[in-house]
N, C-alpha and C positions, 0 to 999 in steps of 0.2 A: 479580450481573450477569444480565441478562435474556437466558435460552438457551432454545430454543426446537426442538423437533423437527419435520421439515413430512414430511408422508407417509413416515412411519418413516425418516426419516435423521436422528441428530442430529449438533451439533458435536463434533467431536472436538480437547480442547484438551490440549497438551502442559504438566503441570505445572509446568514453571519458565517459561513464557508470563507476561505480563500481563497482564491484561485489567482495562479501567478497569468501575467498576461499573455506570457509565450506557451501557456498549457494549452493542448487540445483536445477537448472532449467533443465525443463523436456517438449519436445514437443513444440507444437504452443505458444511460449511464443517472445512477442516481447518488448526490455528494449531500450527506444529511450535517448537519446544524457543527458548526465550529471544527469541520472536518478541512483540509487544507491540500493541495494538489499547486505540485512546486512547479519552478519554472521548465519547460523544453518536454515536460512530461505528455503522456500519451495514453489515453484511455479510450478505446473504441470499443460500444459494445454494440457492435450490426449483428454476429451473430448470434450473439445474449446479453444476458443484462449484466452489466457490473454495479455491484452497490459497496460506496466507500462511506461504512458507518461513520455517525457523530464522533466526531475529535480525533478522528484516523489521520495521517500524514503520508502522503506518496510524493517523495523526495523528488529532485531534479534530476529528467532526463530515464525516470522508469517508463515503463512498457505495459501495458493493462492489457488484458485481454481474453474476453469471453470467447469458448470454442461451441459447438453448434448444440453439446452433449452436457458441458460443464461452464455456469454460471461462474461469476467470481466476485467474492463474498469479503468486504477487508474490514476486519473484525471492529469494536468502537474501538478509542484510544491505539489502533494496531498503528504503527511503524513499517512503512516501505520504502528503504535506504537509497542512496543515488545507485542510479542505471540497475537498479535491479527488472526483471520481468518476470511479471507474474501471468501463467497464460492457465484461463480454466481453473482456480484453486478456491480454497477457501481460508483465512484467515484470521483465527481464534482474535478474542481480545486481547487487547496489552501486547501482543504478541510481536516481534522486531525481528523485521526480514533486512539484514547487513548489506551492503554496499554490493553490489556486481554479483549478489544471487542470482537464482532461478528455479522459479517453482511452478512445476508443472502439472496438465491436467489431470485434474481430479484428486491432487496431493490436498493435504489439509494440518493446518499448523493451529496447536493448540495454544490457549489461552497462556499470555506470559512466559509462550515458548521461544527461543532465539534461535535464528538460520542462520550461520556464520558468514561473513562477507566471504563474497566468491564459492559457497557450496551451490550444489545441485540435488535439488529436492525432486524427483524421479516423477511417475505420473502414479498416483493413487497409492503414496507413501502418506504415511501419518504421522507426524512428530509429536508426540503427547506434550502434553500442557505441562508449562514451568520446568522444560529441558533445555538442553542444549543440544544442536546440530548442527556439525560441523563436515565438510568436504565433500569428494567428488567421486562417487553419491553420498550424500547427507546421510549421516550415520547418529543417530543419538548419542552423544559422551556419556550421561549422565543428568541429572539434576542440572538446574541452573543456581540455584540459592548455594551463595558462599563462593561465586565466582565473580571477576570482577566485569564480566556481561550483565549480572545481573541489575548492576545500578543502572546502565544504559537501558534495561528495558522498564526500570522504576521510573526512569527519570523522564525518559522519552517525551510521552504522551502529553504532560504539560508544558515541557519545553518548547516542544514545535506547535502548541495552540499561540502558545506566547507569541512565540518567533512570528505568526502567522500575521497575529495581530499589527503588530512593529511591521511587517514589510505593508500590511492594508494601509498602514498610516503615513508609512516612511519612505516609498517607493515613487519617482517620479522619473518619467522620460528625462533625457538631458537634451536640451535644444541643440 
């Protein structure tokens, strides 16, 4: 996996982590204990620190990144779906940022909240915890409980430690 140190800080990766091999981590970036970082994904934190708590998941081909003013925080067990970009936020526990989102400086998504694939979460917008937000800008629907998002963000968090596990074991270059 391509790790990289930027002006004397490097990553600091929790050995039962995952890390797919085409990920790149760059700088102030810290990945705590059975947290998982997919393939082609991208986290650089030169201008700040990124921290991907224990059993977090940032899917394939997302975008990480700290801006000079706003760290970026992804909550434990939180969910970051493919190609999403998370630039400057913070992100509650349990929490499930959908496929080709985007959440911006200083936005903050609460605990077991869901950002709908393809919304746009504004800069220094709050999505309260155990909601649903959905579009472009990311608007609160309501509640998440009793929707059928809500199993996905139940279900999330131990599925992709699993998953994580399975590709540590099961993953081998092809000659």
């Amino acid at each position: 996996m391509p790790l990289f140190s930027f002006e004397g800080k490097s990553p600091k990766i929790h050995p039962s982590a995952f890390i797919a091999p085409t990920a790149v981590i760059i700088g102030d970036v810290t990945i705590e204990e059975n947290a998982s970082v997919w393939y082609n994904t991208v986290l650089r934190g030169d201008f700040g620190p990124i921290v991907v708590k224990k059993g977090a998941n940032v899917q394939d081909c997302a975008v990480v990144h700290a801006t000079p003013i706003h760290s970026v925080e992804i909550g434990p067990g939180a969910t970051v779906g493919h190609l999403v970009m998370i630039h400057g936020a913070t992100l509650g526990e349990e929490c499930l940022i959908g496929n080709s989102a985007i959440v911006l400086d200083g936005a903050k998504v609460g605990a077991r909240a869901m950002v709908a694939g393809g919304a746009l979460v504004t800069p220094d917008t709050e999505i309260p915890a155990e909601t649903l937000a959905m579009g472009v800008p990311a608007k609160v629907r309501g509640p998440l409980a009793g929707t059928p998002a809500e199993r996905w963000v139940r279900l999330n968090p131990q599925t992709y430690q699993a998953l994580a596990q399975r590709h540590r074991a099961g993953i081998a270059p092809v000659p």
